[in-house]
N, C-alpha and C positions, 0 to 999 in steps of 0.2 A: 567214228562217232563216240567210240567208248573211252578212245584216246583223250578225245574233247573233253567230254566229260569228268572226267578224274585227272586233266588238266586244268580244270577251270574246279574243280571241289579242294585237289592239293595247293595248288597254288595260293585262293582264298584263303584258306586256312592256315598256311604256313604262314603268308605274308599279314594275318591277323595278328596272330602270336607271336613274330619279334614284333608289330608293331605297339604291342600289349607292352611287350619285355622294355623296346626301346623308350618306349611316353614313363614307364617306371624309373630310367634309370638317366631321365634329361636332362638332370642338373648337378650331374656327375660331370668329371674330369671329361672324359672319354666319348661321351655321348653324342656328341655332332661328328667326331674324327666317326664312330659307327656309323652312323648314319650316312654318311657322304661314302665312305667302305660298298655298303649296302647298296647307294646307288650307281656305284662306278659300272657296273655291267651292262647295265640298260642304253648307257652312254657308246660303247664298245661298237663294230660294225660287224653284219655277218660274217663277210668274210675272213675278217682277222678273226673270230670265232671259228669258224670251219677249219680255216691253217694249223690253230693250237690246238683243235679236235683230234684233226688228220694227224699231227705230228703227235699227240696223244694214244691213238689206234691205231695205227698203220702198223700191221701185219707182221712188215719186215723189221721196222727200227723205230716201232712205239712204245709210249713209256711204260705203257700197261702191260703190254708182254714181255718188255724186260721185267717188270716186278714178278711178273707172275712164272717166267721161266729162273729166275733168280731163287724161285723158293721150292723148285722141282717142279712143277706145274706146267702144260702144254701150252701153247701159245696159242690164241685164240684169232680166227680170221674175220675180224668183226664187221670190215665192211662187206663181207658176200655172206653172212649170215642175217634172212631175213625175221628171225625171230629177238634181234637186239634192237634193231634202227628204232624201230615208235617207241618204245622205252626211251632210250641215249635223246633222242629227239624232245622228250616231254620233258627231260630231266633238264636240258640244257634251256630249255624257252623259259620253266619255271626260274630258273639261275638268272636269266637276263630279265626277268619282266619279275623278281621279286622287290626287287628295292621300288621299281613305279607304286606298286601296288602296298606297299609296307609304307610308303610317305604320302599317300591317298590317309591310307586309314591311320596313320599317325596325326593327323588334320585332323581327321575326322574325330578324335580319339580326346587333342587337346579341346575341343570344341563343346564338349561335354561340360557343365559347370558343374563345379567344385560341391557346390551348396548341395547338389541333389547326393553325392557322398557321405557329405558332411550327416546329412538329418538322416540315414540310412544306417552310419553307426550307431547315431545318436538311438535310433530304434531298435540297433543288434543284429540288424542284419551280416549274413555270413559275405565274405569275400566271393563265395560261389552265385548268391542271391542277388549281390550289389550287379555281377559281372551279367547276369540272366534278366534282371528288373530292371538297370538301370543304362548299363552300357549297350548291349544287344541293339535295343529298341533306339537308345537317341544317336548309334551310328546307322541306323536300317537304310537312310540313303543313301550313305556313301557303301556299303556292304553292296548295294543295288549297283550303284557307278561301277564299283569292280566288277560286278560279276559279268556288268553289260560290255563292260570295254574288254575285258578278256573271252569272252564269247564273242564276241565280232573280229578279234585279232587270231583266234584260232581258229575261226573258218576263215581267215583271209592270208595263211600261213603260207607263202611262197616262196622265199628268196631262201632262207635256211636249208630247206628241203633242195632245192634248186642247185645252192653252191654245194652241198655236202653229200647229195646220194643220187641226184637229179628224179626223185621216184621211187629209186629202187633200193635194195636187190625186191627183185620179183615184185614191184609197184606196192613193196609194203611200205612205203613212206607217202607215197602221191597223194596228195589231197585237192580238195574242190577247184584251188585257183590251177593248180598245178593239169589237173584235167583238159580247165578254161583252156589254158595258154596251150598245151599240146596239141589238144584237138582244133583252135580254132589256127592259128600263126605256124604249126608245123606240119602236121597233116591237111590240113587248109579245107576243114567238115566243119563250117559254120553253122550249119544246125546243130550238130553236136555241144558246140560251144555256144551258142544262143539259148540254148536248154539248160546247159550246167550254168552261165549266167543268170537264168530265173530263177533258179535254183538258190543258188548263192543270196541273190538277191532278195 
């Protein structure tokens, strides 16, 4: 749950602020080649994710403990250490689900009119005022759509979890669906899994 939650506050906010960064800089050279950058991960499949993960972390001949023995430093066994997976795990969903949520609020963002800036200098308002008065409030729906679509996609987090730890180490990764499917389709306790389906639901 805490996971959840500081995925769904980091993400919002991260993916606010390049969205802020990218509506500033739209009619620049570059600005679309960003943007389409941005969304290419969302595009991506888990399991080609998990492959460049694994080949990323893997113990024996990944690219992280070559860097890290490269500079004197021990090599770290990251898939049987259960105090990294929900971290690497939050860090990667925000990676693929920032560009969705940064071209939400980039919509949202050009949708503001012009004229309500305009009369807000015109009155002196600061860059911080215009940002708290003016923008805040006339994206509050689309701020809502994200938060709602990324709260229903992180309690519905299965296939990631699934191809890359199946749960573990020590069931620090399992989450709600992941319970579902175990308990109801492997262990075959359909109470069990009729329960964490209401749940979920």
């Amino acid at each position: 749950l805490v996971l959840n939650i500081s995925y769904l506050v980091v993400d919002t906010v991260i993916a606010l602020v390049i969205a802020i960064l990218v509506n500033e800089i739209r009619k620049r050279k570059f600005a679309k080649l960003t943007q389409s950058a941005m969304l290419f991960p969302h595009f991506l499949s888990w399991v080609i994710i998990a492959y460049v993960l694994y080949a990323f972390l893997s113990s024996e001949y990944g690219l992280l403990n070559k860097m890290l023995t490269g500079v004197g430093m021990e090599a770290v066994n990251w898939y049987n250490n259960a105090s990294y997976w929900p971290v690497i795990l939050v860090i990667i969903n925000i990676w693929k689900g920032l560009g969705y949520n940064m071209t939400i609020f980039l919509a949202g963002l050009q949708g503001v009119p012009g004229e309500l800036y305009e009369a807000a200098t015109i009155d002196g308002a600061t860059a911080r005022q215009k940002f708290m008065k003016i923008t805040v409030p006339m994206i509050a729906p689309t701020t809502y759509f994200v938060t709602l679509m990324a709260l229903i996609g992180s309690l519905q987090v299965f296939d990631q979890v699934w191809i890359m730890t199946q749960g573990g180490p020590v069931d620090a990764t399992k989450t709600v669906a992941m319970y579902l499917y175990q308990y109801g389709f492997q262990f075959y306790k359909m109470g069990y899994a009729c329960a964490a389906a209401y749940v979920l639901f």
